[in-house]
N, C-alpha and C positions, 0 to 999 in steps of 0.2 A: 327414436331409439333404434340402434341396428340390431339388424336380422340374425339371429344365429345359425349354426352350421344345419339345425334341424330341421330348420324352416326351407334353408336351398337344396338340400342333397337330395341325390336320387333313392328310393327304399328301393326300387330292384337291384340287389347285389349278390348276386349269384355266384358261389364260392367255389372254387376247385376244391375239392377234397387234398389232404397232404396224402394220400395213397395213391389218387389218381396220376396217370402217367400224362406226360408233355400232350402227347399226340391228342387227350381226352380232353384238356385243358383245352387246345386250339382250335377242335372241334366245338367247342362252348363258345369260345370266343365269337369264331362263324357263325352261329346259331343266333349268339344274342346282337351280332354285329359290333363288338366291341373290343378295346385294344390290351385292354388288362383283366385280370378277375383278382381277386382278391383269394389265397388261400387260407382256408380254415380249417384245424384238427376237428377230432370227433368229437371234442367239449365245446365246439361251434367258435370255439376262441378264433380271433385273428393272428393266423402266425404269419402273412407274410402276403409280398402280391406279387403275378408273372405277368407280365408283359409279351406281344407279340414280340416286340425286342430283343429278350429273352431268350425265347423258343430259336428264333434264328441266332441269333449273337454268342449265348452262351449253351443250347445245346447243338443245331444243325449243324454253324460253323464249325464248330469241333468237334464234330465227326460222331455226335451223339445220335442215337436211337431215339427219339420224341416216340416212339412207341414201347420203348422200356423204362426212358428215364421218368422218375418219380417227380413231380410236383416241388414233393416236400424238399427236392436238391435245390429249390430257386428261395425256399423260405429263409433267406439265411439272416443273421441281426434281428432288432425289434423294429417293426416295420411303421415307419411315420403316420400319425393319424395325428388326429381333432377329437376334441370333444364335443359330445351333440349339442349342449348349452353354449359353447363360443361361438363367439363374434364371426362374424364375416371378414373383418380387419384381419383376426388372428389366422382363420382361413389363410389370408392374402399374406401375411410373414411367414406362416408356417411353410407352404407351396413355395412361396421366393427362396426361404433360408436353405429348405433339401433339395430346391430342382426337382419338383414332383409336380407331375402335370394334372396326377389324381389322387386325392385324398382318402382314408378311409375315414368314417365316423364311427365311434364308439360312444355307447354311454355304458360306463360301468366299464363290465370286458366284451359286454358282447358288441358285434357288427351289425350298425345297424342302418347305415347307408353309405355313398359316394358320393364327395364334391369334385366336381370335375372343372378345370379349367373356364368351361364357357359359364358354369352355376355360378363362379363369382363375381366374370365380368358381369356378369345379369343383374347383378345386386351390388354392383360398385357404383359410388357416386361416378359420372362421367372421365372429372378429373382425375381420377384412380386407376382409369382402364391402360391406360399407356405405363404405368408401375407393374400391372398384370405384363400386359404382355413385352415389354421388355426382359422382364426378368427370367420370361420362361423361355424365350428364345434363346437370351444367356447363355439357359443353362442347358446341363448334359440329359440328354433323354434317358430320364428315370423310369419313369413310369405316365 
């Protein structure tokens, strides 16, 4: 039987606050070593996720403040996630079809972990892993 998103994803997912500023978010990122967070409102909901990317692409580049601008500017749309009871497979369409290199998981509404890129190859049959990684090379650096 295959593994579900529950069983790979990572439980540390440490959220930017939607009030917290670029600069706060980056510094998180540095702390935890990682290239995205995940932002959450104050009902712990997942509204959305920043990337290092981000921070240079859409606020540094243009001439933004990452010490004023808000968080909540980068939450924009409903932000691609998994559900904690699917598949690994669905994982692996889901990441192909948006060009997303990190997943949220949700059960219900709340966050409650990260599939990343290497969690799936980990848990892909062998013959699967060059479907991963083609696709993501593909595609455009989401997240």
């Amino acid at each position: 039987m295959s593994k579900t998103a529950r069983e790979i994803m990572s439980t540390d997912c440490t959220c930017a606050s939607t009030d917290e500023t670029v600069a706060d978010a980056a510094r998180k990122m540095r702390d935890l070593d990682v290239g995205s967070l995940p932002i959450c409102g104050e009902d712990s909901r997942l509204a959305g996720m920043i990337t290092d990317r981000d921070i240079v692409m859409k606020c540094v580049a243009e001439g933004g403040d990452p010490g004023s601008a808000k968080v909540s500017e980068f939450a924009q749309g409903k932000p691609v996630t998994i559900g904690a009871d699917d598949s690994v497979e669905e994982a692996l369409r889901t990441m192909t079809s948006h060009g997303v290199r990190r997943l949220p998981v949700i059960d219900g509404h709340d966050l409650v972990g990260i599939i990343s890129q290497a969690d799936v190859a980990r848990n892909l049959p062998e013959e699967r892993i060059g479907e991963l990684v083609e696709a993501i090379s593909s595609a455009p650096a989401n997240n």
